[in-house]
C-alpha positions in Angstrom: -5.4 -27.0 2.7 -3.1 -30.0 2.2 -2.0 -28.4 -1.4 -1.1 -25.0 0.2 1.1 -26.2 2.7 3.1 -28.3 0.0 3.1 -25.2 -1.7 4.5 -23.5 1.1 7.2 -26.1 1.4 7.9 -26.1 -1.9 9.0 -22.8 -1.7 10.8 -23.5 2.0 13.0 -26.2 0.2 13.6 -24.3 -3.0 15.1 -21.5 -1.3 16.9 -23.7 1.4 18.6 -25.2 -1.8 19.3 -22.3 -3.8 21.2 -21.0 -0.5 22.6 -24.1 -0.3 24.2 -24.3 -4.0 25.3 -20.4 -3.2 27.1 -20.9 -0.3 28.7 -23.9 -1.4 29.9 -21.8 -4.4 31.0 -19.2 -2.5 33.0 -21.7 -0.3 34.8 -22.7 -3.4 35.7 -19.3 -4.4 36.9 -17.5 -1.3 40.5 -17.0 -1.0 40.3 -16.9 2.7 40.8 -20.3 4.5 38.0 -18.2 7.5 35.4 -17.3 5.1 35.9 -20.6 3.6 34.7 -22.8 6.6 32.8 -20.2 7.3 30.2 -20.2 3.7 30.9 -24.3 4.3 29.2 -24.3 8.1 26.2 -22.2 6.2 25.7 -24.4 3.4 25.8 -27.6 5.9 22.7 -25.7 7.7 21.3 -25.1 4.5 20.9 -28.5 3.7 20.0 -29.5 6.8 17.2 -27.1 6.4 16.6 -28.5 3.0 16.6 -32.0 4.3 13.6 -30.8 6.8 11.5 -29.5 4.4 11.9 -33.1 2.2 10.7 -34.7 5.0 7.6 -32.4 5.8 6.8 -32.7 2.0 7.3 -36.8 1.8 4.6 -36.7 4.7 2.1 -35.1 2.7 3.0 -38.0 -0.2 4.4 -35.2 -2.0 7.1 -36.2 -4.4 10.4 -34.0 -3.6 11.4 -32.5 -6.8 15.7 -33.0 -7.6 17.6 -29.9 -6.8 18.0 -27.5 -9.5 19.5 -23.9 -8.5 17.7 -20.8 -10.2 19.4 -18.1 -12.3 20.3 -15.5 -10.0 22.5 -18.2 -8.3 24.4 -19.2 -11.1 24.6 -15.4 -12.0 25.8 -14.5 -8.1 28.0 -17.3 -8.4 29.6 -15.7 -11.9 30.1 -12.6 -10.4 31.5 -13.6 -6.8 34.0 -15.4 -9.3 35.1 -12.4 -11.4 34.7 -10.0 -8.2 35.4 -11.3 -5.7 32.8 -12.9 -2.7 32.4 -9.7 -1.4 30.9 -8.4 -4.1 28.0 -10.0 -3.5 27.6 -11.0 -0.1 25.6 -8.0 0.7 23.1 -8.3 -1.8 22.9 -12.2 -0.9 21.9 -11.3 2.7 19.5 -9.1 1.5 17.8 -11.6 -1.0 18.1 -14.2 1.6 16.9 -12.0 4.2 13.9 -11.2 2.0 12.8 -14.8 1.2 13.0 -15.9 4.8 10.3 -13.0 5.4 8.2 -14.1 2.8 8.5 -18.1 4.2 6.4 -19.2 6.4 8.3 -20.9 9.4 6.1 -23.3 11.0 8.8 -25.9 12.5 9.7 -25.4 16.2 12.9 -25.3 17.6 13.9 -24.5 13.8 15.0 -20.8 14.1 17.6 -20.8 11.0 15.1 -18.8 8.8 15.4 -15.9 10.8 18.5 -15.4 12.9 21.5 -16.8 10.4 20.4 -14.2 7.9 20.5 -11.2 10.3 23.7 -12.8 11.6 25.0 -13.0 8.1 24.8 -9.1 7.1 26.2 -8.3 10.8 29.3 -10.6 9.8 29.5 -9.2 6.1 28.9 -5.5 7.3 32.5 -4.1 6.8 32.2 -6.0 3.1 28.6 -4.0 2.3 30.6 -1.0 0.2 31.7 -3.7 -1.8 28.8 -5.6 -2.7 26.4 -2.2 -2.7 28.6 -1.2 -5.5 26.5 -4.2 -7.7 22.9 -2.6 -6.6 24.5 1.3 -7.6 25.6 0.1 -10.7 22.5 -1.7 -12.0 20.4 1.9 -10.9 22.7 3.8 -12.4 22.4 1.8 -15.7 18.6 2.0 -15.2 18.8 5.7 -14.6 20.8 6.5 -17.4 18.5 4.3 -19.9 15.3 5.8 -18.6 16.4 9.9 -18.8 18.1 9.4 -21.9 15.0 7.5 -23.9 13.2 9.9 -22.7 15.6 12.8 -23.8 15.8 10.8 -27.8 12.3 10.6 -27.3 11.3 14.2 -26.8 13.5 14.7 -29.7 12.1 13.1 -31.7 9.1 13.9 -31.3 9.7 17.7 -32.2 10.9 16.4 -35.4 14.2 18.1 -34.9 16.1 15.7 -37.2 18.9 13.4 -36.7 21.5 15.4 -36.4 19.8 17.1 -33.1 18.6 13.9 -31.8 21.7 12.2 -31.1 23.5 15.7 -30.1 21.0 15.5 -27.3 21.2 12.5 -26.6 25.1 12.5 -26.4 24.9 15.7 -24.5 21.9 13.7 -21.6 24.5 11.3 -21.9 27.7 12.9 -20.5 25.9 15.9 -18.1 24.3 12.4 -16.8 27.3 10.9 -15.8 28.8 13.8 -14.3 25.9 14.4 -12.7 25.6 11.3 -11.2 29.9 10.8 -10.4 29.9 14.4 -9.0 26.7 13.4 -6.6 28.3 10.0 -5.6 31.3 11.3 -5.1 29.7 14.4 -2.5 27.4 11.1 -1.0 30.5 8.9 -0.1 32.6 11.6 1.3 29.8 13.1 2.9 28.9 10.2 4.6 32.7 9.2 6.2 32.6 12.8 7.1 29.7 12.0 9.3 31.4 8.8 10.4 34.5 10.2 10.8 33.1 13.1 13.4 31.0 10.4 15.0 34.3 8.5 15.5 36.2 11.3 16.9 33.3 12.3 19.6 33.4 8.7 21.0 37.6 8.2 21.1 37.2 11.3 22.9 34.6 10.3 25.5 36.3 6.8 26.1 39.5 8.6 26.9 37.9 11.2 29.3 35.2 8.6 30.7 37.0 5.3 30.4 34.6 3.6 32.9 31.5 4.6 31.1 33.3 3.4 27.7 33.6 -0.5 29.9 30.0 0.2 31.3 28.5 1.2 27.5 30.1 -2.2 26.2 29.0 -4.2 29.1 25.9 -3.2 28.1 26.2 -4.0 24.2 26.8 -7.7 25.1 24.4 -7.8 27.5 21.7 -7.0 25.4 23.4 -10.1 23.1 22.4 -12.6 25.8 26.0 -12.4 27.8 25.7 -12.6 31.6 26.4 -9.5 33.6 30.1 -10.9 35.1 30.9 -12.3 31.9 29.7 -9.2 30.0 31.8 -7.0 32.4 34.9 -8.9 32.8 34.9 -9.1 28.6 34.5 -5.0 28.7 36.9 -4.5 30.8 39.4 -6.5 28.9 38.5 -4.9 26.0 38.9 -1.4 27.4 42.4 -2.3 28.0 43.3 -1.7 24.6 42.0 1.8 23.9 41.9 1.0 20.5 40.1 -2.0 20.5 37.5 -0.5 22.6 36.7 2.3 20.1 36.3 -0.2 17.6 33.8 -2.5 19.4 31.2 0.8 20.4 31.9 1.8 16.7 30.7 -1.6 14.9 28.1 -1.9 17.0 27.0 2.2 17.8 27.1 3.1 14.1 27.5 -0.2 12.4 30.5 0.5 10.0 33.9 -0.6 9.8 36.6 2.1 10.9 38.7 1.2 8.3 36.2 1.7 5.5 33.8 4.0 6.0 31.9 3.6 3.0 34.2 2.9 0.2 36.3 5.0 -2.0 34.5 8.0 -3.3 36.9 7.6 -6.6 35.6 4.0 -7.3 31.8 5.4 -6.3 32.0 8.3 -8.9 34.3 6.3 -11.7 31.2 3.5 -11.2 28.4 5.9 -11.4 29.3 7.7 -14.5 30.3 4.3 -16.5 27.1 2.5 -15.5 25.8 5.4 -15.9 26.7 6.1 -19.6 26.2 2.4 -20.4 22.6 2.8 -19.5 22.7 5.7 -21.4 24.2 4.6 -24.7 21.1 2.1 -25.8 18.9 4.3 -26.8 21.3 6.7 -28.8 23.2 4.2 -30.7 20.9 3.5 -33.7 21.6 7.1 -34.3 25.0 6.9 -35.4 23.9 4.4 -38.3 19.6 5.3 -39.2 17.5 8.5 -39.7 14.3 9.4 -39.4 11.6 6.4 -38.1 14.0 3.8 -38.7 16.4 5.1 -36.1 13.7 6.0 -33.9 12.0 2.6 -34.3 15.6 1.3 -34.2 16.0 2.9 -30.5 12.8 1.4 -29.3 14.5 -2.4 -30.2 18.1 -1.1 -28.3 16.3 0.6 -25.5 14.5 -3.3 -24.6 17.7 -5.0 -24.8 19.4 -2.8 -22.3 16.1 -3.0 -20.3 16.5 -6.9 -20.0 19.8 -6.7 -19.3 19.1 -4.3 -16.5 16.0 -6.2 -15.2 18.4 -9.6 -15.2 20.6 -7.2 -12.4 17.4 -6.3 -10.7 16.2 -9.2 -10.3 19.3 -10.0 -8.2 18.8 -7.3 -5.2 15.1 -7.5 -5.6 14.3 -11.5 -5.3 11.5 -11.0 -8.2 11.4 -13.0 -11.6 12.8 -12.1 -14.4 9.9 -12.1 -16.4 7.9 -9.7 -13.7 10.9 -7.2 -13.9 11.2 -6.9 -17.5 7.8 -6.1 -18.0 8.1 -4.2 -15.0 11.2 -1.6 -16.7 9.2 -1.9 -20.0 6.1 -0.5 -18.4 7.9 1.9 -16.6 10.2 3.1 -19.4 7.3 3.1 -22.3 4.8 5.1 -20.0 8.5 7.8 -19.6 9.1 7.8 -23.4 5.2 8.0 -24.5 4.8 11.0 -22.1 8.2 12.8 -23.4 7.9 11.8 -27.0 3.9 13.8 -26.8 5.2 16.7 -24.9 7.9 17.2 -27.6 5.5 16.7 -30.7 3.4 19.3 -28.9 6.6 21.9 -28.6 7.5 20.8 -32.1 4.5 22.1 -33.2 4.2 25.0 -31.2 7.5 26.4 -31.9 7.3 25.8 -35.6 4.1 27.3 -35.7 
């Protein structure tokens, strides 16, 4: 019993740390002197948390191991850096979010597992286009690897030749990534579309039904915890500036920010097709320089590369190691090719007679 729970705190103080080191970073990178304190205050609670668990394991005569961030923080870190911090703030809530719900909590009064980490995504929400753009990409590089092995694969196993080979994989490659920027495009527009009606229906019923516009926010912070007076007297203050008002009941009816609405749909399709085609490419490549087995056997070695690669961005949005989710894309991607590469031998040979 005594080594699961230092297991279990193991685990509570290596993710308390590894948000600590993150937010610290991310304190150092943002621009913004309000995001700054703000990513300070949270690595403070971090290592406050941190500290609690060090205690709990030097009761158990546990020796507390010295801090040593994982990968994806370091990574996060690299990319906050070259992107910007809200990049990756969303997908940081969402691994944060995700470890905290696998972590026990057995400390009272303690509550920072649970409530920072919702209140965290509810602050980043108007940066989530931003930082989704990181979990699109790496699926649209994953997408464009998988279809297109499988394409070469097929191929290949008619025996078409070279020459047909990479003319179909070059072809999978670019009705891919118009595919997939023509469907991202329709997505994002689609969806601020939505938002933008939804938008329109409530400006009009706050400026035909202004009291039930200060009642409906009244309510909103009421259900926060606010007292009824102060929750009312706050509403109507609000509702004093029509424009205001709409933008509280939109935050918090529909949870978007009215001045983003999802991104740019040009940024969402230019991304698609590039990570799209860069997923793509690995498996075609070899066919440029080889024939025959070599190429095909050539393939097999680029198609694992871009599969690590893309497991090392999964691993990211998905909390899992990176050794699980390598094997995982190889697993997945070998059972796709084995299955296309039999059903073209098969059509080879039928066709050929």
């Amino acid at each position: 019993m005594t080594d699961q729970r230092a297991r279990h705190y193991l685990k509570n103080l290596r993710v308390e740390r590894d948000n600590e080191a993150l937010y610290a970073r991310l304190s150092d990178i943002a621009g913004e002197p309000r995001l700054v304190r703000a990513y300070r205050r949270i690595a403070e609670g971090e290592r406050a948390n941190a500290a609690f668990w060090e205690s709990r394991l030097r009761e158990l005569g546990v020796d507390v191991p010295p801090p040593h961030p994982r990968a994806r923080v370091r990574i996060l870190g690299t990319l906050a850096r070259w992107f910007g911090t809200g990049f990756v703030m969303p997908t940081v809530v969402r691994l944060e979010h995700a470890d905290h719900l696998e972590t026990p909590v057995d400390r009272d009064g303690h509550r920072d597992h649970f409530v920072p980490a919702d209140g965290r995504a509810k602050a980043h929400r108007h940066r989530a286009a931003g930082g989704n753009t990181l979990r699109a990409s790496v699926l649209g590089a994953n997408d464009g690897l998988v279809s297109n092995v499988s394409l070469v694969m097929g191929m290949a196993g008619a025996n078409t030749g070279n020459h047909a080979v990479l003319l179909a994989g070059l072809a999978g490659l670019v009705a891919g990534s118009c595919s997939m920027a023509l469907g991202e495009w329709l997505s994002v527009n689609s969806s601020r579309e939505f938002y933008q009606a939804q938008i329109t229906e409530r400006a009009e019923r706050l400026a035909v039904a202004p009291e039930e516009g200060v009642r409906h926010i009244a309510g909103i912070y009421r259900d926060k915890g606010m007292g009824r007076a102060k929750a009312e007297h706050l509403a109507e203050h609000l509702a004093e500036t029509p424009r205001t008002a709409l933008d509280t009941v939109v935050r918090e009816d529909l949870g978007v920010d009215p001045s983003e609405l999802g991104g740019s749909a040009w940024g969402a399709a230019i991304s698609s097709f590039c990570f799209f085609a860069f997923g793509a490419i690995f498996p075609v490549a070899p066919y440029f320089m080889l024939g025959g087995r070599a190429a095909m056997f050539a393939s097999m070695g680029t198609t694992f590369v871009g599969l690590c690669l893309i497991a090392i961005g999964t691993s990211l949005f998905t909390g899992r190691g990176l050794a699980f989710s390598i094997a995982r894309q190889c697993l997945i991607t070998s059972a796709a090719a084995v299955v296309t590469f039999g059903v073209g031998h098969l059509l080879g040979t039928v066709v050929s007679g």
